[in-house]
ZAMARGU-4260 file (C-alpha; in steps of 0.2 Angstrom, whole numbers, plus 5000, padded with zeros to 4 digits):
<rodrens>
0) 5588/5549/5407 | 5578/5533/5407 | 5563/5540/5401 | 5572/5548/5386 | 5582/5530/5385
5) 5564/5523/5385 | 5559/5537/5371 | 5574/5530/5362 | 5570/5511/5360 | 5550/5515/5356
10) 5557/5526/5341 | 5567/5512/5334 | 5551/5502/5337 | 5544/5512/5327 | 5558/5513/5316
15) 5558/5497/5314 | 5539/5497/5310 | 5540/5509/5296 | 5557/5502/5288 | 5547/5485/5288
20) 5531/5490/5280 | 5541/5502/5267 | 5553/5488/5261 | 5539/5476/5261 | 5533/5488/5246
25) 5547/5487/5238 | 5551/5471/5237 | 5532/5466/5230 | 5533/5477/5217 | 5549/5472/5216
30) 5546/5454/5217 | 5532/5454/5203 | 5544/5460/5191 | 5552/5442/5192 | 5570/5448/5192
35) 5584/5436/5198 | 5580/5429/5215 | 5598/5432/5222 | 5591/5451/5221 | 5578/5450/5234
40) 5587/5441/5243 | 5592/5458/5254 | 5576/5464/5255 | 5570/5447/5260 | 5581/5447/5276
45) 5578/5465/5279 | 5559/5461/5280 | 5564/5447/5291 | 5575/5459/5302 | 5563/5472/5304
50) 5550/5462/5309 | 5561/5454/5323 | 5566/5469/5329 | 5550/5480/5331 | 5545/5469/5346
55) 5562/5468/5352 | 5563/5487/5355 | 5545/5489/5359 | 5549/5476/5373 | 5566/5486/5379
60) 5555/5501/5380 | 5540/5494/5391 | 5554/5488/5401 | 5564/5504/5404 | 5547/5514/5405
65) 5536/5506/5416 | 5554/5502/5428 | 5556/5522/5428 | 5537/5525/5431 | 5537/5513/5445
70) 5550/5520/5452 | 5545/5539/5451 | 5527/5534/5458 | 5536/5527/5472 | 5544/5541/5477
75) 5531/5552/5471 | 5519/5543/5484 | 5532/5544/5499 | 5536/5562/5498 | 5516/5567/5494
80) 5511/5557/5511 | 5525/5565/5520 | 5517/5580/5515 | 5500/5575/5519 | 5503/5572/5538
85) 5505/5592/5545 | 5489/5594/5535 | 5481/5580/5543 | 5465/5583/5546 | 5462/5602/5547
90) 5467/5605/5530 | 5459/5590/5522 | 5440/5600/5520 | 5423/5591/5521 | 5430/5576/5512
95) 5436/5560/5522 | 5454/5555/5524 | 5451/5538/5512 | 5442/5550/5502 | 5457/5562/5501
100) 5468/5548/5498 | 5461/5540/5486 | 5460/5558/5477 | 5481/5559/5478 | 5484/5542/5475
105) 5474/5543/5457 | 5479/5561/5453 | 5499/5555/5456 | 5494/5541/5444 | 5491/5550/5431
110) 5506/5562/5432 | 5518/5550/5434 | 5509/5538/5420 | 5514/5556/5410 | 5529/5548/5407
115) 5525/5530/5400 | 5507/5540/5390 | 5515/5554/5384 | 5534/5557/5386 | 5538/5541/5379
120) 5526/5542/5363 | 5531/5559/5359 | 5551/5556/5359 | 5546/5538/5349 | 5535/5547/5336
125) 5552/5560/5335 | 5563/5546/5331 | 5551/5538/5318 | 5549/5557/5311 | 5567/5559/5309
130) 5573/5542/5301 | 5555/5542/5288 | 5562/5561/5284 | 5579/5555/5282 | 5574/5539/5271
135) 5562/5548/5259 | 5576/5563/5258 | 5590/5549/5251 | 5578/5543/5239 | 5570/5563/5235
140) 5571/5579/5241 | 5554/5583/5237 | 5548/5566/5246 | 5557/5574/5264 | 5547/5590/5263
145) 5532/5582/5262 | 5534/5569/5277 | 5540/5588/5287 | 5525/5595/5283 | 5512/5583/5287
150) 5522/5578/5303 | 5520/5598/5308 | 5503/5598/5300 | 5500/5582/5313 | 5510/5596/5328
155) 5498/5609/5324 | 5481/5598/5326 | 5489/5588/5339 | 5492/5605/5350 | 5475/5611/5346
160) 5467/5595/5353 | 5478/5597/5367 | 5469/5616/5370 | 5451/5605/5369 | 5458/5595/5381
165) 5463/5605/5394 | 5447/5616/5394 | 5436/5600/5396 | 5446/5593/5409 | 5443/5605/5423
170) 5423/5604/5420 | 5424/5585/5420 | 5431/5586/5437 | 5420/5594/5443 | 5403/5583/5435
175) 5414/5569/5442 | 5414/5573/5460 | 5395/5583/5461 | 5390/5563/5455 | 5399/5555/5469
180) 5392/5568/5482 | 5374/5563/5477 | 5376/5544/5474 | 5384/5545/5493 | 5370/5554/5497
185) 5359/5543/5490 | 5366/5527/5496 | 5369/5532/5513 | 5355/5541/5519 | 5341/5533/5509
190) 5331/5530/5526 | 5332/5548/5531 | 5328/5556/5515 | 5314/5544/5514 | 5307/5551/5533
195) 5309/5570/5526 | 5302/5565/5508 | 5317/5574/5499 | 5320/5558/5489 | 5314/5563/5474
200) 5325/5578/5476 | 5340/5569/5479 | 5336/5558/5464 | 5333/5575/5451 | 5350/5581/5457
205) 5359/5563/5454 | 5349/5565/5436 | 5357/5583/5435 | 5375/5577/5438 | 5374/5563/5427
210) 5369/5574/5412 | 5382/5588/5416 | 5396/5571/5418 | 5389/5566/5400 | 5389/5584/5393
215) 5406/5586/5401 | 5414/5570/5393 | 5405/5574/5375 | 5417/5592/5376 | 5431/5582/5381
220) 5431/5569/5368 | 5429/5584/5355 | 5450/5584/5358 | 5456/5565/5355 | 5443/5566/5341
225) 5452/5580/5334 | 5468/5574/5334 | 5462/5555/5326 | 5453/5562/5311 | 5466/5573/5310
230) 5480/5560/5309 | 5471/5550/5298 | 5465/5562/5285 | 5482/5571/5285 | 5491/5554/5282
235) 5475/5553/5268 | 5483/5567/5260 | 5501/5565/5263 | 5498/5550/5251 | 5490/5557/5238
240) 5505/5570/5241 | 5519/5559/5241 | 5511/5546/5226 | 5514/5563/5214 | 5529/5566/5220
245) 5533/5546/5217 | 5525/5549/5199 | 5537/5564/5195 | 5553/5557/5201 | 5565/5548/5192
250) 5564/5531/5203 | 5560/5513/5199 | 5543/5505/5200 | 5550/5498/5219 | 5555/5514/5225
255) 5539/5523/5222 | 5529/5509/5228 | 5542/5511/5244 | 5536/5531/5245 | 5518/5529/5243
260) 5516/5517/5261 | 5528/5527/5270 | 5516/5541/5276 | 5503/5525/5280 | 5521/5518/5290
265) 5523/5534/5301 | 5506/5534/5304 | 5505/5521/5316 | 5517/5531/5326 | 5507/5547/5325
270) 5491/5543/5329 | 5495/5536/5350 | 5499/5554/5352 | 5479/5555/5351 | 5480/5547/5369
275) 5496/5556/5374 | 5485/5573/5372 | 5473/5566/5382 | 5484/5562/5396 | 5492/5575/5396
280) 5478/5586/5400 | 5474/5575/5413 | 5491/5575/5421 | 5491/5592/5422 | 5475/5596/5432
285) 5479/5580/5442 | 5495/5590/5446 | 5488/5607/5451 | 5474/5596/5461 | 5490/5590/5470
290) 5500/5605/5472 | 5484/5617/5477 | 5480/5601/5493 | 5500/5602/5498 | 5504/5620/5497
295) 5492/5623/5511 | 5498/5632/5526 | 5498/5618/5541 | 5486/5620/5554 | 5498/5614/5567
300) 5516/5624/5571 | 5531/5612/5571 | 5543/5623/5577 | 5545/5618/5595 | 5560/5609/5601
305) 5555/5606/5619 | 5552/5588/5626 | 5540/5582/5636 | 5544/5579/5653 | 5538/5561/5657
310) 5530/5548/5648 | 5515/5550/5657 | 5510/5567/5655 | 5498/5578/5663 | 5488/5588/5649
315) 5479/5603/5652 | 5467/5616/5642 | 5465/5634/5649 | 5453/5643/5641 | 5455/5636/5625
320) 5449/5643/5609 | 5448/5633/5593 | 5443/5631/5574 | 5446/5621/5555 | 5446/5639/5550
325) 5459/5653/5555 | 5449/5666/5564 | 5435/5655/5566 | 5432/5647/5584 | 5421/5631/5583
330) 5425/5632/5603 | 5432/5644/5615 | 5435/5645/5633 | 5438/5627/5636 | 5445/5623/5653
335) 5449/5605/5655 | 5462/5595/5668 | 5470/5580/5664 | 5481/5571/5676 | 5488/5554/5673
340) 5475/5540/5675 | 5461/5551/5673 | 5444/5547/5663 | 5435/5559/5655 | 5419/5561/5643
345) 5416/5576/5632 | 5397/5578/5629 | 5387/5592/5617 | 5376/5595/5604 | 5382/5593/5587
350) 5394/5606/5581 | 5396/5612/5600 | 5417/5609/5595 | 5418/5591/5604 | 5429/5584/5588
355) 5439/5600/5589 | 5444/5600/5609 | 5449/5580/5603 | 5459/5588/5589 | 5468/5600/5601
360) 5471/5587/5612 | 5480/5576/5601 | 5491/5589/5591 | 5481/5588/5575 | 5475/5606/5578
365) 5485/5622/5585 | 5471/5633/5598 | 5468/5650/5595 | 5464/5656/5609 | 5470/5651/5627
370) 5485/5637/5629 | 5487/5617/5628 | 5500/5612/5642 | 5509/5598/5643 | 5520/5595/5660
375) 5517/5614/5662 | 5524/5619/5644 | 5515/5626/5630 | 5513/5611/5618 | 5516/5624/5603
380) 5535/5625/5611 | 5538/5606/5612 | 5543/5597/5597 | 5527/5592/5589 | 5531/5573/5584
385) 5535/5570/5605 | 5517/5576/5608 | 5512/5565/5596 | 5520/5551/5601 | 5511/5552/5619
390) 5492/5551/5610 | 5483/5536/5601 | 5467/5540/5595 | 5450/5529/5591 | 5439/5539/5578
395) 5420/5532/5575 | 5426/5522/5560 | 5441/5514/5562 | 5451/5508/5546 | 5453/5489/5542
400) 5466/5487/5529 | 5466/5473/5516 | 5480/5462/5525 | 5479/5449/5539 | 5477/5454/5557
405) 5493/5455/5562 | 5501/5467/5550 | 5482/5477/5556 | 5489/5476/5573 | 5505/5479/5570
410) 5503/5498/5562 | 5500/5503/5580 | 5518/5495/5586 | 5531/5488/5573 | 5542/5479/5585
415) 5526/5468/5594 | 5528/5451/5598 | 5514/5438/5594 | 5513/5437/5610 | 5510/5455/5613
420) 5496/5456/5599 | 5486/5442/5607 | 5487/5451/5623 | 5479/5465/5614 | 5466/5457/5606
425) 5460/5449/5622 | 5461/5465/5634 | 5450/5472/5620 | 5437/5459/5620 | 5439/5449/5606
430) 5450/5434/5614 | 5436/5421/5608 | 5434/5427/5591 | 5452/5426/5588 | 5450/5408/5595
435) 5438/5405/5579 | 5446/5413/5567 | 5454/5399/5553 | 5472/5406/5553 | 5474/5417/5568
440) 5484/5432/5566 | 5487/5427/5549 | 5468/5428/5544 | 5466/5440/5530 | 5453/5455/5535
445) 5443/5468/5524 | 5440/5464/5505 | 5445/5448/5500 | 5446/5440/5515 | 5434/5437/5531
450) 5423/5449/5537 | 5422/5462/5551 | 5408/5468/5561 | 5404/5486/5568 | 5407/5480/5586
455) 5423/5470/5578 | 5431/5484/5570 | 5429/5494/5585 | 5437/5483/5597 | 5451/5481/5585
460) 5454/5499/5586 | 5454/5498/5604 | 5466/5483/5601 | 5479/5494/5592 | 5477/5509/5604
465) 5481/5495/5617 | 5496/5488/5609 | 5503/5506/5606 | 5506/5507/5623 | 5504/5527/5623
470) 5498/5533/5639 | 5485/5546/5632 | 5471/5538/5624 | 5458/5549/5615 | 5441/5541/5609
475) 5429/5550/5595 | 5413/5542/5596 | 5420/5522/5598 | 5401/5519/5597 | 5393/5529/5586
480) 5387/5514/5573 | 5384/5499/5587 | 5367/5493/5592 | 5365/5496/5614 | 5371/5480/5620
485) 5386/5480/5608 | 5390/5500/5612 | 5389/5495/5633 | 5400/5479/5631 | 5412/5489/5620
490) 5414/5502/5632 | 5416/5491/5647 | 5432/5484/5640 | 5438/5503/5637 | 5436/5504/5655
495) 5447/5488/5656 | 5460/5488/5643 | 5464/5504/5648 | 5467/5506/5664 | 5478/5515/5672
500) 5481/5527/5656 | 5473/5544/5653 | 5457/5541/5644 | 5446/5557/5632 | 5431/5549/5626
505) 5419/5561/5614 | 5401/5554/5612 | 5384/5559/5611 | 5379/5543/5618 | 5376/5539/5637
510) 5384/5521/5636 | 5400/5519/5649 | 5399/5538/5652 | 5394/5535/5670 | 5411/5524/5671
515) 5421/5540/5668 | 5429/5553/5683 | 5421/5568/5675 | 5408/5576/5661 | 5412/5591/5649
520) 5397/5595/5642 | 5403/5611/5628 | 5383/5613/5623 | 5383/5632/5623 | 5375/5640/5635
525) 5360/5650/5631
</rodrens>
């Protein structure tokens, strides 16, 4: 109802646009006649009155639009993350999860923006249609059919760029992404491709993808091209067409100055519909881009009800058996003990399913072979966001949003005290840096604010994972990017902060494994 309320105002808007520009016509023609004054005078204060209320409407129609939009991306947002969470991370493919969510966040941009872009201009552009149709009508019959059949005329091209549209937009998606693979590539790894001399490769396939995004944009303005021109010489002809039906009709010198700018009048309301195509093809991939990532089967069962039976569980893995893919184990027999308190390091060569026996562990991934206890129970059979709730997890590049520290911290626990975030921060190390930081707690972080280091970030992680006070803690490679001394000082207050709580660490590097009560090392036997 809003959006059509929204519709409603643009039209008169427009209305008012094409009411103002055909009585300004009138009245010069009108006014060089030099008839009495007193008989302007109503066309005067229409001129004046149309004018007013052209931005008046437009105003109330960005109002009610952009309210509703706001409001439908809102919710929109809320129900897609909702979504997102059982698919997290199994179903997310090769790209990363800011990756992924930048991805939703801009495709659920331009479907709602479907309302303000394209729903909005096309009930406005109605409105106009139907008051030009019914002005020129009054005046002559003949004058009405042609405003009907340019505006279908303007349907028909419209629809057809549309078509253009929609078979560009696919292809341009695609271009899109292959250039954001290889400039990642690129500026990432420009040290390795360098040792391995594939730069030059690298760099030919950046070329390619720029020429096939250039190619693909060139098709896809084909479609807003069309449906410009088309307006415009359209409009060019319903001119000519209506200044012979002005010459044929038994009106005054006004009235057929009146019809000859009202098809120039309605154009201005025809020709946004040039960027309503455009967004409409757009809203539409975006939306099957959506729908195709959410109506993935969940990796992880929730239809377990059980509860865990303490709050300092003792975890186990008997011959476990996992995979991203159903059927496809990325590790299998996995036999590992976990009572409360104890320490242990996962160690293997890349792909041996170190990430995977993590995944399992924290109930982001269902085994498929063998059994995950908790307290004795099958985790499949207890209620999945219990489990949950037992786990934090560290991964190797742990998010720093742009906010200040505390609202950082306080993602981990809501109802922390100050007092309970400084105690964080200082088990985790980094007791003096909050001591130099300008504001304290209140010190922005990320962009726009102060820096963060490697060893920073990481030790902010352990912060949260500390403040969350879950008695599971499972660490992916805390030290994958941090130089030696960094990684062993890192590691020696993981040992600290978390003692006392179970403690998975997964890392290919040796620093503060020797702290730990045992080694699982998945490197496959040959």
């Amino acid at each position: 109802m809003s959006g059509r309320l929204a519709g409603l105002w643009g039209g008169l808007a427009l209305t008012s646009g094409v009411a103002l520009t055909a009585t300004s016509g009138w009245l010069i023609v009108r006014a060089s006649e030099r008839p009495v004054i007193l008989t302007l005078l109503t066309a005067i204060v229409g001129v004046r009155a149309f004018g007013m209320a052209r931005p008046f409407f437009r105003h109330l129609e960005r109002l009610r639009s952009h309210d509703t939009a706001l409001g439908d991306l809102a919710e929109a947002r809320t129900s897609v993350y909702a979504g997102l969470i059982p698919l997290t991370p199994a179903r997310l493919g090769r790209r990363s999860r800011s990756a992924v969510l930048t991805g939703v966040v801009d495709d659920l941009t331009d479907v709602v923006e479907a309302h303000v872009r394209v729903r909005v201009p096309l009930l406005s552009a109605l409105v106009a249609a139907a008051f030009t149709t019914l002005l020129t009508g009054l005046l002559d019959p003949a004058a009405a059919l042609v405003v009907l059949v340019w505006v279908g005329l303007v349907a028909v091209v419209a629809r057809a760029g549309l078509g253009l549209e929609r078979s560009a937009q696919e292809s341009l998606g695609a271009a899109r992404a292959e250039v954001g693979r290889a400039a990642e590539l690129v500026a990432r790894h420009t040290a390795e491709l360098r040792a391995i001399g594939a730069e030059g490769d690298v760099l030919a396939r950046l070329d390619r993808a720029h020429d096939d995004l250039g190619s693909a944009l060139r098709r896809q303005s084909r479609g807003r091209a069309l449906v410009t021109g088309g307006v415009l010489a359209l409009t060019g002809l319903a001119t000519l067409a209506m200044a012979r039906v002005a010459l044929d009709a038994d009106v005054s010198p006004g009235v057929m100055a009146l019809l000859v700018v009202v098809p120039a009048a309605l154009a201005d309301a025809l020709l946004p519909l040039a960027d309503a195509v455009r967004a409409q093809a757009r809203a539409e991939q975006s939306e099957r881009r959506v729908h195709a990532l959410l109506d993935q089967a969940p990796a992880v069962a929730a239809t377990g009800t059980g509860r865990p039976v303490s709050t300092s569980p003792h975890l186990r893995l008997e011959g476990m058996g996992a995979g991203w893919v159903d059927g496809c184990e990325d590790v299998r027999g996995v036999d590992l003990d976990l009572p409360p308190g104890r320490r242990v390091g996962i160690v293997g060569s890349n792909g041996s399913g170190k990430s995977t026996t993590l995944a399992v562990l924290a109930r982001a991934l269902d085994p498929q072979s063998g059994r995950f206890l908790v307290d004795g129970l099958d985790a499949t059979d207890l209620d999945l966001d219990a489990v949950r709730d037992l786990v934090a997890v560290v991964d190797d590049k742990p998010h720093v949003f742009a906010a200040d520290l505390r609202a950082n911290l306080l993602l981990a626990r809501p109802d922390a005290s100050d007092e309970d975030l400084v105690a964080a921060i200082t088990s985790a190390g980094l007791g003096s840096w909050l001591d130099d930081l300008p504001d304290g707690l209140e010190t922005r972080l990320g962009a726009g604010g102060r820096g963060i280091s490697g060893g920073e970030r990481a030790r902010l992680a352990l912060a949260r994972a500390v403040l969350s006070q879950r008695p599971v803690v499972l660490l992916d490679e805390p030290v994958a990017h941090l130089d030696h001394p960094t990684a062993v000082a890192v590691m020696s207050d993981v040992g600290a902060a978390l003692a006392g709580r179970t403690v998975v660490v997964v890392s290919h590097r040796d620093e503060g494994l020797d702290a730990l009560d045992e080694i699982l090392d998945l490197t496959p036997s040959r």
